[in-house]
C-alpha positions, 0 to 999 in steps of 0.5 A, spaced: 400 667 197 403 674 197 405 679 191 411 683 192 410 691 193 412 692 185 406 688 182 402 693 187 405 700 185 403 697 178 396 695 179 395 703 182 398 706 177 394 702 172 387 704 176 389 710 180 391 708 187 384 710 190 382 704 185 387 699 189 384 697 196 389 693 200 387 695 208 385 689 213 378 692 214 377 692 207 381 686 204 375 682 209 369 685 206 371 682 199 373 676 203 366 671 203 359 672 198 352 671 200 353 664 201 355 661 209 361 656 207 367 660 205 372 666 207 379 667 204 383 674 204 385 677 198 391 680 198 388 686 193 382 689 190 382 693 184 376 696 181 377 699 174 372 704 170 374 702 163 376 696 158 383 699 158 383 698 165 382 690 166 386 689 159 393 691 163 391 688 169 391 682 166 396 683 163 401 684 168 397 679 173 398 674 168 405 674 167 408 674 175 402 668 175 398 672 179 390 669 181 385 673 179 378 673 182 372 677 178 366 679 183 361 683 182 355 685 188 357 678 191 350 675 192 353 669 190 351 663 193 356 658 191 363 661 193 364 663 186 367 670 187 372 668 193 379 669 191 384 664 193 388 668 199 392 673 197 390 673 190 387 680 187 380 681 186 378 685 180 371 688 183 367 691 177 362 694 180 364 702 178 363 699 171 357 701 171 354 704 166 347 703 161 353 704 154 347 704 149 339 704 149 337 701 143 328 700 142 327 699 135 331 693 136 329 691 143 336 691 145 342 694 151 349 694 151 351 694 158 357 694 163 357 690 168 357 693 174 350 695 172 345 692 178 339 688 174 334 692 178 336 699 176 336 696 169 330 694 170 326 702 172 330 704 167 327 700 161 320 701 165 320 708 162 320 706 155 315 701 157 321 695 155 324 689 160 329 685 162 326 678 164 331 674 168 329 676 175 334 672 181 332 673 187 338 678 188 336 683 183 336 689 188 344 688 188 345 683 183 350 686 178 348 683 170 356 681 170 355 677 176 349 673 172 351 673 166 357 669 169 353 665 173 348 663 168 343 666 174 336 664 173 330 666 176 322 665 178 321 668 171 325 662 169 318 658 168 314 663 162 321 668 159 327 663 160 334 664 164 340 669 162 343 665 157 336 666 153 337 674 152 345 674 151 347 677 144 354 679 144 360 681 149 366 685 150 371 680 154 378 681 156 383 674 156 388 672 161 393 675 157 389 682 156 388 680 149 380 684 148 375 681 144 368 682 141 364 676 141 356 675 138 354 681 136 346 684 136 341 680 132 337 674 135 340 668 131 347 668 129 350 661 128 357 664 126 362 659 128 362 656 135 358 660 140 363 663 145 357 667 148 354 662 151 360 658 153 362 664 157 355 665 160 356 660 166 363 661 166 364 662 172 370 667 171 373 662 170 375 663 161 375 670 161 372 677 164 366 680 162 367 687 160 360 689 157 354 685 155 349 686 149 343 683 151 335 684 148 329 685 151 322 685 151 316 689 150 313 691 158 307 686 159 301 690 159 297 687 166 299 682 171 295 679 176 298 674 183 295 668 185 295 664 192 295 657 193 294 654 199 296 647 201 296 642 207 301 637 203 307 640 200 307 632 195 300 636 192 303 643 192 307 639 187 302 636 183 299 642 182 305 645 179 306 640 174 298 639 172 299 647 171 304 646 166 301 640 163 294 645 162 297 649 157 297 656 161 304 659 162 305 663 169 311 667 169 312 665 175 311 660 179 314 659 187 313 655 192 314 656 200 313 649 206 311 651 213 317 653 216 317 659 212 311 660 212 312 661 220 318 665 219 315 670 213 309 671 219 314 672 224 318 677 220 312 680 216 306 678 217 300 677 212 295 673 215 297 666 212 296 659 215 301 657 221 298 650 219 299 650 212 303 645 209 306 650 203 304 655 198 305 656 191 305 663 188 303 665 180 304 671 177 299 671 171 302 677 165 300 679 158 295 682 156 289 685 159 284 680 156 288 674 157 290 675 164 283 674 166 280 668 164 288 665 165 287 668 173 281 664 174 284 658 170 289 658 174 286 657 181 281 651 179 286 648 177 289 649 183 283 646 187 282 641 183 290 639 186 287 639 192 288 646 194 284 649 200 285 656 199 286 659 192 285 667 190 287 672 186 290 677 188 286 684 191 290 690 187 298 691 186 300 692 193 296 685 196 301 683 190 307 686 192 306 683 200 305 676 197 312 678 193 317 681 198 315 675 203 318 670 197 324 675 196 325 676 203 325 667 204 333 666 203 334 672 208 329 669 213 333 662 212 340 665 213 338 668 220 336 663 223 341 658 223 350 660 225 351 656 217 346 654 211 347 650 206 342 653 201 342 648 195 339 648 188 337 643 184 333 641 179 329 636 176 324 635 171 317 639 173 313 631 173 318 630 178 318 635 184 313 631 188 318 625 188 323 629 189 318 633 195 319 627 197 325 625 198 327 631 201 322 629 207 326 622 207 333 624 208 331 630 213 328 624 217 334 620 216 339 624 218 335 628 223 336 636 220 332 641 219 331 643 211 328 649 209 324 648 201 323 654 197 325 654 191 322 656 183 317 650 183 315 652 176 321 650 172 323 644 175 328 648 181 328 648 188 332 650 193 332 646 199 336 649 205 340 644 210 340 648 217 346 647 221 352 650 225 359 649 223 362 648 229 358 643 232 362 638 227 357 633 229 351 636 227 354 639 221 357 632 219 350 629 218 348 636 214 353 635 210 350 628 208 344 631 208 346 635 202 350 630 199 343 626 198 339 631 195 344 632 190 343 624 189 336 624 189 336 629 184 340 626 179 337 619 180 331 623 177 333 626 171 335 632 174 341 637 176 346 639 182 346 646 179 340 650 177 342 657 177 347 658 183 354 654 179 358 649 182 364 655 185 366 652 191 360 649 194 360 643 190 366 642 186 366 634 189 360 633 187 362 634 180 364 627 178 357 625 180 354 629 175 358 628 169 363 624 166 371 623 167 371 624 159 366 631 160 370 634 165 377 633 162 373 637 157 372 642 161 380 642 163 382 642 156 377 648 155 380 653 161 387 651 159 386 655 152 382 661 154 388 661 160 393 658 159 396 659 166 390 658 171 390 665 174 381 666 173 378 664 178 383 658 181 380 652 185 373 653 182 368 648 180 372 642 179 377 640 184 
């Protein structure tokens, strides 16, 4: 799709031509996200600095029935922020900017170019947080995770974005600016358009800035490893733990392969034989992170684990948490094309689904790397393959289509955290109802009445 030079004179006179790239070089570095499956060249993209900007940009896209496609840091891994090509890309990583700290009532509005991890050191100095942590933090822009419902291994103990959104400023297709929530902790005024929007996809309207409550920095935290020669038992572990009534806040889990790839990368001195690990984080205050700490470890030997410790100091912690961090980049490396998928099941359910994943990558004779946040239930288990070899690729694409089969066949998802974008929009069907989807449709087509947000995402 082309837009005339008109619509592109008007888009620089909206933002300022240095706000408007259109070169070959550029247009292919907003061409794919952090996924390995899709590339489309945008035709532009437009990055605005305030609401003003994004309003008319609408606007003036909306009425010549131009598609628009919001992206933030693009660490997304389902295709989400790819636009169709030649469609505009509104990029709002220049919109970022801490609007208002408030620490008497726990609460910040932000823009949403604003990167999850800067807002983080900024909230340490006064000893607030912001739990949800997606292993994208570094880059990852609070926009991005709020339209993707992203998630993290904080999952477990603090809950996912959805859990802290008050309010929003959002921008219609049509340019209309709405305020919607607002900053108090329970609201049941009308429908919640908030939470519709969270997990949206960019697909109902853009985000322009965000009210988000925090939490009191915890007072201690403490690290454990476990060590496994059975990932099923790994699994167990975790559920037994849950079942126990002591809340890690994290809770992650690596098989073998990774293991090995992690040893390679960055050594740490951990089994090359062991079947998986499984990392805790322990927080709160000093008194009950101790003996939670300890709890915590014989629960883990008692499932069988042949090694469990806590860790030395914060640095021992911190090594253990790059390698976890470093896992998705481990995997991408080693392979030309990666299926990183995300499902999620029921927690009393993870060894079943270990299991299955063992059996479908026997069947179908693919490598599949597991990682994943065991703790609530979602794992990411990665298909490794080569798109140009049409038959290994095919198998893979089988592979994945079973996993997301065995999920649901036990209770689960086809998306804990990464959305449907492009990735999994034929999938779709199978995790919801003709009647449920159709919701959907009706939904999109009152926020944007022409279909330009974000076209040819989740459903096909």
């Amino acid at each position: 799709m082309a837009f005339g030079k008109s619509i592109l004179g008007d888009l620089k006179a909206i933002v300022g031509e240095a706000n408007v790239l259109t070169s070959a070089a550029d247009l292919a570095a907003y061409s794919y996200d952090g996924s390995s499956s899709w590339q489309s060249i945008p035709g532009a993209v437009v990055f605005p600095s305030k609401v003003e900007h994004i309003a008319a940009t609408l606007e003036l896209l909306n009425r010549h029935g131009t598609p628009v496609t919001v992206r933030g840091a693009g660490t997304c891994l389902s295709g989400g922020p790819i636009s169709p090509p030649g469609g505009v890309v509104l990029c709002m990583t220049r919109m970022n900017r801490i609007v208002e700290l408030d620490r008497e009532d726990f609460t910040v509005k932000v823009e949403p170019g604003v990167v999850l991890h800067d807002l983080n050191r900024e909230l340490a100095k006064h000893r607030l947080f912001f739990p949800p942590d997606p292993q994208s933090f570094l880059a990852a822009t609070i926009g991005g995770c709020v339209a993707e419902g992203a998630g993290g291994p904080y999952a477990v103990k603090y809950g996912v974005f959805k859990h802290y959104l008050l309010g929003m400023t959002v921008v219609l297709a049509s340019g209309a600016i709405l305020e919607l929530g607002g900053n108090t902790m329970k609201n049941v005024t009308g429908y919640d358009l908030p939470q519709l929007i969270c997990g949206s996809e960019g697909t109902l309207a853009v985000i322009a800035q965000v009210t988000l409550r925090l939490l009191p920095l915890p007072e201690a935290r403490c690290t454990v490893l476990a060590i496994f020669n059975d990932v099923r038992q790994a699994g167990k572990a975790v559920h037994r733990i849950r079942a126990s009534g002591v809340v890690p806040a994290k809770i992650e889990l690596m098989d073998n392969w990774m293991l090995r790839r992690i040893e390679e990368l960055s050594p740490l001195g951990l089994p090359l034989d062991a079947a998986a690990i499984l990392l805790f984080e322990m927080d709160g205050s000093a008194a009950s992170v101790a003996p939670e700490t300890q709890e915590v470890i014989r629960l883990c030997q008692e499932a069988g684990a042949i090694q469990a410790r806590a860790s030395e100091d914060a640095k021992d912690a911190e090594r253990l948490w790059g390698a976890r961090r470093a896992a998705f980049s481990a995997v991408f490396g080693s392979a030309p094309t990666v299926f990183a998928e995300d499902v999620t099941v029921p927690v009393s359910k993870i060894p079943d689904l270990i299991d299955r994943i063992a059996e479908i990558r026997k069947r179908y004779d693919v490598s599949i790397v597991l990682v994943g946040h065991a703790g609530d239930g979602n794992l990411h288990p990665s298909v490794l393959t080569d798109k140009s070899n049409a038959e290994h690729c095919g198998r893979a694409e089988k592979a994945v289509h079973e996993i997301f089969v065995a999920a649901l066949a036990l209770g689960g998802a086809i998306s804990g955290e990464h959305g449907i974008g492009l990735e999994k929009r034929k999938f779709l069907k199978h995790a919801m109802q003709p009647q449920a989807i159709d919701l959907l449709r009706q939904i999109k087509s009152v926020f944007d009445p022409k279909g330009i947000l974000n076209p040819g995402k989740i459903w096909e």
